[in-house]
C-alpha positions as CSV (number, residue, x, y, z in Angstrom):
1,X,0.0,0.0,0.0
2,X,2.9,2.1,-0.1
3,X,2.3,3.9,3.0
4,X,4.5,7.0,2.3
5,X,3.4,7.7,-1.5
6,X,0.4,9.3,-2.4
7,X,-2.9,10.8,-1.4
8,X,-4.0,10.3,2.0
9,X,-7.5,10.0,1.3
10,X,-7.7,7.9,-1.4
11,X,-11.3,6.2,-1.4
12,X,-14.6,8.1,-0.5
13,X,-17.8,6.3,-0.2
14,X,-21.5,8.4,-0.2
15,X,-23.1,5.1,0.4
16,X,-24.8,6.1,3.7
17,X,-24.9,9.4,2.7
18,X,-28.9,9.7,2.4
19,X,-31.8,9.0,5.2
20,X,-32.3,5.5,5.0
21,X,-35.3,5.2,7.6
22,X,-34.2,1.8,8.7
23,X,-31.1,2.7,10.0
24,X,-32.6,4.4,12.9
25,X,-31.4,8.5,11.8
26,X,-31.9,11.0,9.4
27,X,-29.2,12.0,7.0
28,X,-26.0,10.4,6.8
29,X,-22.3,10.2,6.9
30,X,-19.2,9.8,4.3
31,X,-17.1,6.8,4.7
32,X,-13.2,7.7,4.3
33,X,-10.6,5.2,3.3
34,X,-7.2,6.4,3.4
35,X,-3.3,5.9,3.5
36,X,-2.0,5.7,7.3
37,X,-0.2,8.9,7.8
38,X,3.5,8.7,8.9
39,X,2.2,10.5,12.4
40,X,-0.1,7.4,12.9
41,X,2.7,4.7,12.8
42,X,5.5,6.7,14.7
43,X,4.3,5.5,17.8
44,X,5.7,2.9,19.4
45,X,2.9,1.3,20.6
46,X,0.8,-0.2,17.9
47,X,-2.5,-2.7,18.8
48,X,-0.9,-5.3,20.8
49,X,2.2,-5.3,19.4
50,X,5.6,-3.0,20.5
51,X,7.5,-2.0,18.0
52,X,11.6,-3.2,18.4
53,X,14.3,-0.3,19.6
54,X,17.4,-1.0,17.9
55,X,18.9,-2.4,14.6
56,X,15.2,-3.9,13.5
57,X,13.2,-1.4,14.4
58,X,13.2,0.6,10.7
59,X,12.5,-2.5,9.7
60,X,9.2,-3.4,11.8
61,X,8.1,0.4,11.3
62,X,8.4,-0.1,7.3
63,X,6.8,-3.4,7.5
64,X,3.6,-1.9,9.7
65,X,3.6,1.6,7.8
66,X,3.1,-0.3,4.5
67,X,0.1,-2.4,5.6
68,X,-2.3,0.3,7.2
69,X,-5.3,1.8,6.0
70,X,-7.6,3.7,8.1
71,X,-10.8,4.2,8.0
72,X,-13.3,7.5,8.7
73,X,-16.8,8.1,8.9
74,X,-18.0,11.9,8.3
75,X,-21.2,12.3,9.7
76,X,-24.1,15.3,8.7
77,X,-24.8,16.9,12.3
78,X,-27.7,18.4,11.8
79,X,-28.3,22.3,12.8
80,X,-29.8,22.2,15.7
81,X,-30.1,24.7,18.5
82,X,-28.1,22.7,21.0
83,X,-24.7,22.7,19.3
84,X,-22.0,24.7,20.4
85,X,-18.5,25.3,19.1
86,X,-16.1,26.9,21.9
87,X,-13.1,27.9,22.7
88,X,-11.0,25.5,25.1
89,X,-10.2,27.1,28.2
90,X,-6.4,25.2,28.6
91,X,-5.7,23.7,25.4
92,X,-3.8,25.5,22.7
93,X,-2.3,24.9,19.6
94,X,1.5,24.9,18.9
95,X,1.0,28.1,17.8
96,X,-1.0,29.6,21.4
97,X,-4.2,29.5,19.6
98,X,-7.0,28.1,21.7
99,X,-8.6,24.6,20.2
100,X,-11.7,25.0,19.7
101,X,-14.5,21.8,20.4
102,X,-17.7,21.4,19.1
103,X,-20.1,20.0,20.9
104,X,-23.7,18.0,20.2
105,X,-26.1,16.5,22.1
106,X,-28.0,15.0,19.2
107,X,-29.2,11.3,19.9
108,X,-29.4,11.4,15.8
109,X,-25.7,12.3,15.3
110,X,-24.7,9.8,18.1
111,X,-26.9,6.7,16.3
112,X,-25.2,7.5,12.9
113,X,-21.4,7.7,14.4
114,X,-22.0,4.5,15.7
115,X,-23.3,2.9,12.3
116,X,-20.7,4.3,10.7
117,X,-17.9,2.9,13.1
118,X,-19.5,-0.4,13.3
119,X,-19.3,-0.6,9.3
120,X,-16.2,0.9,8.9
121,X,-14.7,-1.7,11.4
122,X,-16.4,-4.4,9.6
123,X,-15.0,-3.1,6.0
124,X,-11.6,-2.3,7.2
């Protein structure tokens, strides 16, 4: 998969992007498909599995960075009074800018998450 080379997103599904009623919400959510940034494998933790420190362990990092794909679900929050983005009162960016969270309490947009993270952990 060539982990370094290339797009990072490089497969976008719409499949669940319209209200199918059965599915329990209204709306829907992009599936994302894409390379496994550099960022992603440099820790040396991955799963179950530690990475080797010493003469293999460019080895084991190549070997892991070349055979991971990850998967993201994009979900359609709904505008809906309750939603908030704010500023975070500690957290700040490498640059001293505060992060900023958003926040919703839709039951809708936590049903479709979880479809979508069930299916991409079954397609993954």
């Amino acid at each position: 998969m060539d982990g370094d080379r290339g797009p990072q997103t490089v497969m976008w599904s719409k499949e669940f992007y319209e209200t199918d009623p059965s599915r329990g919400f209204v709306r829907g959510y992009t599936l994302q498909f894409g390379l496994a940034p550099v960022r992603s494998c440099s820790d040396h933790q991955s799963g179950h599995r530690r990475l080797p420190w010493g003469k293999n362990h460019h080895r084991a990092y190549r070997t892991l960075m070349y055979r991971r794909l990850l998967a993201g679900v994009a979900c359609e929050d709904l505008p809906e009074e309750h939603n908030r983005v704010t500023l975070d009162p500690v957290l700040r960016t490498a640059m001293a800018s505060r992060l900023r969270r958003l926040t919703t309490r839709s039951a809708n947009t936590r049903r479709m998450m979880e479809h979508g993270i069930a299916l991409a952990r079954r397609r993954s």
